[in-house]
C-alpha positions as CSV (number, residue, x, y, z in Angstrom):
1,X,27.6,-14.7,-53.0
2,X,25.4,-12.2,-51.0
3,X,23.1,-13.2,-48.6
4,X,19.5,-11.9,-49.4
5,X,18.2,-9.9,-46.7
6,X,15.2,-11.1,-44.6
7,X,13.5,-8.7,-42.8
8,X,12.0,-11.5,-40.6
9,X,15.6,-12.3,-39.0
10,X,16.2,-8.3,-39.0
11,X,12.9,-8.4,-37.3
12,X,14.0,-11.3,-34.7
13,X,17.0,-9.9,-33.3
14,X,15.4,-6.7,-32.7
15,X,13.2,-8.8,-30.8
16,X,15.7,-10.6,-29.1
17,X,17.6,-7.5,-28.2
18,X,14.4,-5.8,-26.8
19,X,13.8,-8.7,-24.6
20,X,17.3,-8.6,-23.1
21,X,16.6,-5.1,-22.2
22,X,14.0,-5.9,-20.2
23,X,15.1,-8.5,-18.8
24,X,18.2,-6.3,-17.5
25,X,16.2,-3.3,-16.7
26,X,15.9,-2.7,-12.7
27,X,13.1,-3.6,-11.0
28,X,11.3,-0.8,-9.2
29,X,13.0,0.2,-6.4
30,X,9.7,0.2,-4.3
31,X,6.4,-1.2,-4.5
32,X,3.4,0.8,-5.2
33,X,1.3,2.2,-2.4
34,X,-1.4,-0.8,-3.2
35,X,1.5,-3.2,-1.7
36,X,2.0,-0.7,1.5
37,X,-2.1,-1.1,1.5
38,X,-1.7,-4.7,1.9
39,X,1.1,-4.3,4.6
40,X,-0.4,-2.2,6.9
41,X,-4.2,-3.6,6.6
42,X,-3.5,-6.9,6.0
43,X,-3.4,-9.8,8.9
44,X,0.5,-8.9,10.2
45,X,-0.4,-5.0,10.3
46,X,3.3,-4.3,9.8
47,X,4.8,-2.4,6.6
48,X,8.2,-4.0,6.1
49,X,10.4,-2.4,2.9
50,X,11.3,0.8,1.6
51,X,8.5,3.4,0.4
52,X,8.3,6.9,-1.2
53,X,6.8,9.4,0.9
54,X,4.5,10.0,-2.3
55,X,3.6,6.4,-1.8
56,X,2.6,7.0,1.5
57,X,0.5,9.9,0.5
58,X,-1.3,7.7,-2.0
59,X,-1.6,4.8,0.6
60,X,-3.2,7.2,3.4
61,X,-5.7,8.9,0.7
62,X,-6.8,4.9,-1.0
63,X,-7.4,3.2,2.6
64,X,-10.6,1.2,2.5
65,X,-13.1,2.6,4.4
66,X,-13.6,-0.4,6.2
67,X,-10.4,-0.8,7.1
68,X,-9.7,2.9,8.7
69,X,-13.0,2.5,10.6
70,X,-12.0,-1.3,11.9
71,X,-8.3,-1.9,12.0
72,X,-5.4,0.8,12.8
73,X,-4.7,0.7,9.6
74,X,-4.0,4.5,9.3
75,X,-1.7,4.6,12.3
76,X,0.7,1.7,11.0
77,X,0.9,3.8,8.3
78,X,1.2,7.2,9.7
79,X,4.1,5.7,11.9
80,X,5.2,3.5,9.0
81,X,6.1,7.2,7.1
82,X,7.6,9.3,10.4
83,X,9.8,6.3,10.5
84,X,10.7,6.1,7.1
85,X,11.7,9.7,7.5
86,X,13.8,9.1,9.9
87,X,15.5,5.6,7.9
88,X,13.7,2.8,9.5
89,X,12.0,-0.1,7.0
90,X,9.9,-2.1,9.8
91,X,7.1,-0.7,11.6
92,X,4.7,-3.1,14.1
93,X,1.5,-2.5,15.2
94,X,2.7,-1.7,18.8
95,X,5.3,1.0,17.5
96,X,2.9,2.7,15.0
97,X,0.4,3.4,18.2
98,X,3.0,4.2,20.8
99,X,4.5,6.5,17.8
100,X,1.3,8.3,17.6
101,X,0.2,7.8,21.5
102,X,3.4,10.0,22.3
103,X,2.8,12.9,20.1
104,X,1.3,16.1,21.5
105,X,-1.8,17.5,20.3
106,X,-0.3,19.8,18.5
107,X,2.0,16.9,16.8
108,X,-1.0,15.2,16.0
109,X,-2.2,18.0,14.7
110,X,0.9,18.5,12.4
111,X,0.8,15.1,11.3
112,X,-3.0,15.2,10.4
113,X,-1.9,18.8,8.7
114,X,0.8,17.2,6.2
115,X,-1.3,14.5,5.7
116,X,-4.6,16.3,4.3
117,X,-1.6,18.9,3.1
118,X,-3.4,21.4,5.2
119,X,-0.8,24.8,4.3
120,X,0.2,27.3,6.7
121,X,2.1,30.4,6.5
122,X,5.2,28.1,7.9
123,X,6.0,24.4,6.0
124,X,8.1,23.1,8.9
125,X,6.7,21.1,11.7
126,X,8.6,20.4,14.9
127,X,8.4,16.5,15.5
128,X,10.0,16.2,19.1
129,X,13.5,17.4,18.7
130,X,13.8,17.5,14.7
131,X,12.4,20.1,12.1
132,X,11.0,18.6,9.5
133,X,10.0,20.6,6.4
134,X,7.0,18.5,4.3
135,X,8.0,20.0,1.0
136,X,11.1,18.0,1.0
137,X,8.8,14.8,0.7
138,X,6.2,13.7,-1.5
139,X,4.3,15.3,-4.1
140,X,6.6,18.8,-3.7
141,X,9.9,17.1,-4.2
142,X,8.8,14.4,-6.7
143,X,7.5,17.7,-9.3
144,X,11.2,17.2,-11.1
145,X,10.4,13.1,-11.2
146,X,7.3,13.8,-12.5
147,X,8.6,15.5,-16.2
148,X,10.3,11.7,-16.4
149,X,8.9,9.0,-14.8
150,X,9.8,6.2,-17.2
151,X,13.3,4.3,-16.4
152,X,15.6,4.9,-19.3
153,X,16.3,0.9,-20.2
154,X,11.8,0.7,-20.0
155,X,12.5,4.1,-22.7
156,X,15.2,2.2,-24.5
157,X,13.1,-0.9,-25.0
158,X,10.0,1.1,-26.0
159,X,12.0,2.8,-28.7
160,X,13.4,-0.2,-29.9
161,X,10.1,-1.8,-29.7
162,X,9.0,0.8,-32.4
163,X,11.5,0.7,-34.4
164,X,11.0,-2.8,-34.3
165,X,7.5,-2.1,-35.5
166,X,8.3,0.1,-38.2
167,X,10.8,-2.2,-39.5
168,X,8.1,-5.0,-39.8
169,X,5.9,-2.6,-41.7
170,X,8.6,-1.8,-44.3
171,X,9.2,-5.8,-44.7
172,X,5.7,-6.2,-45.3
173,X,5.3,-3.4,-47.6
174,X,8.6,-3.1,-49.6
175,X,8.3,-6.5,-51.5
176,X,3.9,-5.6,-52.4
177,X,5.1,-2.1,-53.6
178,X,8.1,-3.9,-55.8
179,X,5.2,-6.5,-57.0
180,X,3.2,-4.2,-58.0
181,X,5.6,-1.7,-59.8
182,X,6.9,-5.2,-61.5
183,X,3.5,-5.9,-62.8
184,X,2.9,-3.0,-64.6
């Protein structure tokens, strides 16, 4: 004896299969810029974790306006990013202004340069012993990420989220089109 279909159990373990995905789908890798906000203003002032240098970007351009007149906010940050450069996660207070403190002019003037991506006729910036070339981080090297930012299990889950949906819809509609060809 067959078993007559029911879309609602079709409909279920689509459900239940979606859910799983999520549930295994990797969690970002780093936080958004809004968490390195609340880092480096907040009442520690230290950015602890790993960030994007595009996250940094979006960090330096968001900060309160009270809190880059009031706190040194913008240095934690500005040394929070040379640092991450370089492959440190932890930045103090204390480092972030002795970071800056020790720059030349001209390094400051670098650093303010790549921040407000001021463009010269040469990218690279000398930072003490190390040239560092600025399109290698941020918005310049993140172009390629930016055609696919969604993770492929978050794409996976969407898809079967629709076909989910369209599935429902054709379990709703198949047995009121059958009625009504019946009737007539």
């Amino acid at each position: 004896m067959d078993r007559p279909f029911k879309p609602r159990s079709l409909l279920q373990g689509l459900l239940a299969v979606s859910l799983c995905l999520m549930l295994l789908a990797p969690a970002s890798a780093s936080a958004d810029y809004k968490a390195l906000l609340q880092q480096a203003c907040g009442a520690k002032g230290q950015v602890t974790g790993s960030f994007t240098q595009a996250e940094y970007q979006q960090a330096l351009a968001n900060i309160p306006a009270d809190a880059d007149q009031y706190t040194d906010c913008r240095a934690i940050l500005l040394a929070a990013q040379l640092d991450a450069a370089g492959g440190s996660s932890v930045v103090a207070p204390a480092a972030a202004a002795a970071a800056l403190a020790a720059a030349t002019p001209a390094e400051q003037q670098a650093i303010s340069d790549a921040v407000t991506g001021a463009v010269d006729s040469d990218p690279t910036v000398k930072v003490g012993d190390v040239v560092v070339d600025p399109s290698a981080f941020g918005t310049a090297a993140s172009v390629s990420a930016a055609l696919n930012t969604l993770p492929l299990p978050l794409t996976i889950t969407l898809a079967l989220i629709g076909v989910g949906a369209l599935a429902a819809l054709g379990a709703a509609l198949i047995p009121r089109v059958r009625d009504y060809y019946r009737s007539r």
